[in-house]
C-alpha positions as CSV (number, residue, x, y, z in Angstrom):
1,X,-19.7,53.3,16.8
2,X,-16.1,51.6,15.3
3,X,-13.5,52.1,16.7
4,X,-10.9,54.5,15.2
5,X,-7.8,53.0,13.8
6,X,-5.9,54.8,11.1
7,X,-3.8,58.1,12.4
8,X,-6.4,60.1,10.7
9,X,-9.5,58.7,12.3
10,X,-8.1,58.9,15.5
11,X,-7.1,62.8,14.6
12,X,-10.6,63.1,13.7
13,X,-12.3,61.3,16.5
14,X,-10.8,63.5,19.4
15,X,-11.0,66.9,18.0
16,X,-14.7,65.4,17.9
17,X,-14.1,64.7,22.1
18,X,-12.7,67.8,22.3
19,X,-14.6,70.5,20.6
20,X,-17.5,70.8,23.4
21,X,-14.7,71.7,25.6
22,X,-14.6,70.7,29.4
23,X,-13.9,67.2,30.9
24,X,-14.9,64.1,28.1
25,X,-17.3,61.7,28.9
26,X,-16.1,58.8,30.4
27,X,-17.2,55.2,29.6
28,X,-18.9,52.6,31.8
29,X,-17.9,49.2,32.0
30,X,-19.7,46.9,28.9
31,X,-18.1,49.0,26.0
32,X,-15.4,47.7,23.7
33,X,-13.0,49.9,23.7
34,X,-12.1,48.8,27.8
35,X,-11.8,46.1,26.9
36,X,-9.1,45.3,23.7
37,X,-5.5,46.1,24.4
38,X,-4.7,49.8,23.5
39,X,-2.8,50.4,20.2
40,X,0.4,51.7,21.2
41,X,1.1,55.4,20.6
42,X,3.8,55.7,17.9
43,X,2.7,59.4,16.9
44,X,-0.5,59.1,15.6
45,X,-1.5,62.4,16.8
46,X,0.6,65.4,15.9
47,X,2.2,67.4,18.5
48,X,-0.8,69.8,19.0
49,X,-3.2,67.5,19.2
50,X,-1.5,65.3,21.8
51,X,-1.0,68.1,23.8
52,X,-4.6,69.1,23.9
53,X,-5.9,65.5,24.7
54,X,-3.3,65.1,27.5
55,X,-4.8,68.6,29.1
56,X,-8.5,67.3,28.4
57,X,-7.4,64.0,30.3
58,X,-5.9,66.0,32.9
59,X,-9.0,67.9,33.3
60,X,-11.6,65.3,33.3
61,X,-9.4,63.1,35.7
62,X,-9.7,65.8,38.2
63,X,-13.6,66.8,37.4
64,X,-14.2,63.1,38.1
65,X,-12.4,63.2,40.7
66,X,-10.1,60.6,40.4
67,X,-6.3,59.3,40.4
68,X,-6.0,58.0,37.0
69,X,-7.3,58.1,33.9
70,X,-6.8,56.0,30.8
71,X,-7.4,56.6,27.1
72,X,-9.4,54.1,26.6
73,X,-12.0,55.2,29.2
74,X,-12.6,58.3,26.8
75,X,-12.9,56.0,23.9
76,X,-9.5,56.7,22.4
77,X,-7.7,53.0,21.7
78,X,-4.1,54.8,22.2
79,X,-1.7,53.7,25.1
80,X,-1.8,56.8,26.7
81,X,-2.9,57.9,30.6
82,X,-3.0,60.0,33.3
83,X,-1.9,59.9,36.7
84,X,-2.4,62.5,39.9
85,X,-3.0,62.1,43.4
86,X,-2.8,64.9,45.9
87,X,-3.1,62.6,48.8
88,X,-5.6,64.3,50.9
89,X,-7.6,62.7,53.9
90,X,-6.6,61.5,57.6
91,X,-3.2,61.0,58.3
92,X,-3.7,57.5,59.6
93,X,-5.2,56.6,56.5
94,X,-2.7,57.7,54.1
95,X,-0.3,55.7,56.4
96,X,-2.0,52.9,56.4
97,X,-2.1,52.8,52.5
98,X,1.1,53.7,51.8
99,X,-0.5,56.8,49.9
100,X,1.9,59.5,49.5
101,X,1.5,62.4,46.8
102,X,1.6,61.1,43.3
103,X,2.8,64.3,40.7
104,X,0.7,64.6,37.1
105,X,2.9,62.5,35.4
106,X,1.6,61.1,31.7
107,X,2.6,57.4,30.6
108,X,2.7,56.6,26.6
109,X,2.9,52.8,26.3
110,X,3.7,51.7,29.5
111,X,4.3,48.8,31.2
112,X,5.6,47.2,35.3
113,X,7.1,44.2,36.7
114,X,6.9,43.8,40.2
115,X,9.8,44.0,42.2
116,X,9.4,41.9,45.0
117,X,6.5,39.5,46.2
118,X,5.2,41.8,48.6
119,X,1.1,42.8,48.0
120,X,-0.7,44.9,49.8
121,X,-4.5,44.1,49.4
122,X,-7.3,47.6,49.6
123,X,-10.4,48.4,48.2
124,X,-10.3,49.7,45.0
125,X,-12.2,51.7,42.4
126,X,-12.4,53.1,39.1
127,X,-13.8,55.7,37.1
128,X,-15.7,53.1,34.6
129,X,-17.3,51.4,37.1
130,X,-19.1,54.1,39.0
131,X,-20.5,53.3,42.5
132,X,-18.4,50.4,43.0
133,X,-15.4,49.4,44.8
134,X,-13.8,45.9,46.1
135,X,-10.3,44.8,47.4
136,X,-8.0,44.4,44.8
137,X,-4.0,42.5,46.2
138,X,-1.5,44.4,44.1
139,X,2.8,44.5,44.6
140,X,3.4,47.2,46.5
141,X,6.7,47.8,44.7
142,X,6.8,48.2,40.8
143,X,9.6,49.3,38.1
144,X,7.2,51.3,35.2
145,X,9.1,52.0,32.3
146,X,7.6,53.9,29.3
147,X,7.7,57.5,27.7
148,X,6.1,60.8,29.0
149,X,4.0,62.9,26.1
150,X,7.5,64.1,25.0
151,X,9.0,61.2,24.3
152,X,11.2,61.1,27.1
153,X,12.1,57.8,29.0
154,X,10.4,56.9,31.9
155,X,12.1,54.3,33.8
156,X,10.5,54.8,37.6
157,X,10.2,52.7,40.9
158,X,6.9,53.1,42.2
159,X,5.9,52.2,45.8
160,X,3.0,51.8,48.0
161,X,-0.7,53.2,46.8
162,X,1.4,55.2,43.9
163,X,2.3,51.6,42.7
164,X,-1.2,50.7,42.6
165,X,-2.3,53.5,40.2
166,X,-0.2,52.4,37.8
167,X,-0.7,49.3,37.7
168,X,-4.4,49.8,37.5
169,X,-3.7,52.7,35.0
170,X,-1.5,50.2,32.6
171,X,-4.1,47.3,33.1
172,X,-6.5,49.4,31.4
173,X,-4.4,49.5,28.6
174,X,-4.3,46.1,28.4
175,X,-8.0,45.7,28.2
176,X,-7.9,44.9,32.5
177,X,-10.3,46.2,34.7
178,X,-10.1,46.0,38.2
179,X,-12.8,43.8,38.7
180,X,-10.8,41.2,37.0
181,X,-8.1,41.1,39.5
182,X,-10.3,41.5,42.7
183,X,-12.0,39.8,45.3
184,X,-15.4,38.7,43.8
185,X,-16.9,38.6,47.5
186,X,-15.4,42.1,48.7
187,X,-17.8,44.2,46.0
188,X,-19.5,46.7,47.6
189,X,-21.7,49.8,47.0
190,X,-19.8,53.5,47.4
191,X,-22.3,53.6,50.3
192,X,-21.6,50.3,51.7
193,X,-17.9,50.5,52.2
194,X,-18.6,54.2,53.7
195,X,-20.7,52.7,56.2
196,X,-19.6,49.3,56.8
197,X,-15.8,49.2,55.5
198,X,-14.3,52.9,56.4
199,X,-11.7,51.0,58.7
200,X,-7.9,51.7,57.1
201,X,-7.1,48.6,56.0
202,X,-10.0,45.7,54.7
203,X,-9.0,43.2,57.3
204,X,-12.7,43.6,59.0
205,X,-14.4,43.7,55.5
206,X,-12.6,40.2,54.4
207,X,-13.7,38.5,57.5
208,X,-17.5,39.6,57.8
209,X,-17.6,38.9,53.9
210,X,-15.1,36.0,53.1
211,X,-12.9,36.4,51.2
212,X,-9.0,35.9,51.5
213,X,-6.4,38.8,51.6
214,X,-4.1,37.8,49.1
């Protein structure tokens, strides 16, 4: 399938996503799409439309469930995503992350700089790579600036696990996955980090496999 360029094939590509209804399908590392830089979003869509894609990305980012969701994943080449976490789990946890509660919040060409050198490194997944995770080192302090799906500025300090979901959310944009910025020797199986490497932070899971925390 080629990949929609002109305003009208994109028009005509999502109303396609979108007629079933329901979350979209989301793509698997290996197509495309994840990985060529997103075209940015200069109003391509008309006001309508955007509105129902952003509620269809809102949707099937918390179907998944997940945190984030980029266009691209759904096979729309627009820099547009999706960002919501409810922060839910063990206190200590959340603490230990830095993972506070993240509002829906929608980012249209965005883009961060790190402010600081601090990095925090965590295991890390992603919605196209199903069954997956491994430690990805990311700032924990970033300044995102962008628009919202109005067209209003968005010129925001992100800290802690928030920071990381938009930096992994924009590095889809830019054609990044996650694997590309992680520890090679920290992959692991859903069921292997559940069993193995539950602790709060990955400093047990760097020594028993080897790799470096930075």
């Amino acid at each position: 399938m080629s990949t929609p360029t002109t305003a009208q094939q994109l028009s005509e590509h999502i109303e396609e996503l979108l007629a079933p209804g329901g979350p979209l399908p989301i793509l698997a590392a290996g197509r495309p799409v994840l990985r060529r830089v997103a075209e940015p979003y200069d109003g391509q869509l008309d006001d309508a439309l955007l509105e129902r894609f952003v509620a269809a990305l809102r949707t099937t980012m918390r179907d998944a469930p997940g945190v984030g969701l980029a266009a691209p994943q759904v096979g729309v080449p627009l820099s547009i995503a999706a960002v919501e976490d409810r922060a839910r789990g063990a206190r200590e946890a959340l603490e230990a992350r830095g993972r506070t509660p993240l509002p829906f919040q929608v980012l249209i060409n965005p883009s961060y700089e790190p402010e600081g050198d601090t990095r925090a490194a965590f295991f890390e997944g992603c919605l196209s790579v199903p069954g997956w995770q491994a430690v990805v080192a990311r700032s924990t302090r970033v300044r995102l600036r962008g628009q919202d799906e109005h067209g209003h500025a968005i010129d925001e300090v992100f800290t802690g696990w928030p920071a990381r979901i938009v930096q992994h959310e924009t590095d889809h944009l830019n054609g990044t996955l996650y694997l590309d910025v992680a520890q090679a020797r920290s992959l692991a199986t859903n069921e292997a980090v559940a069993e193995l490497w539950s602790q709060h932070t990955p400093e047990t899971a760097a020594r028993e496999l080897g790799f470096p925390l930075s």
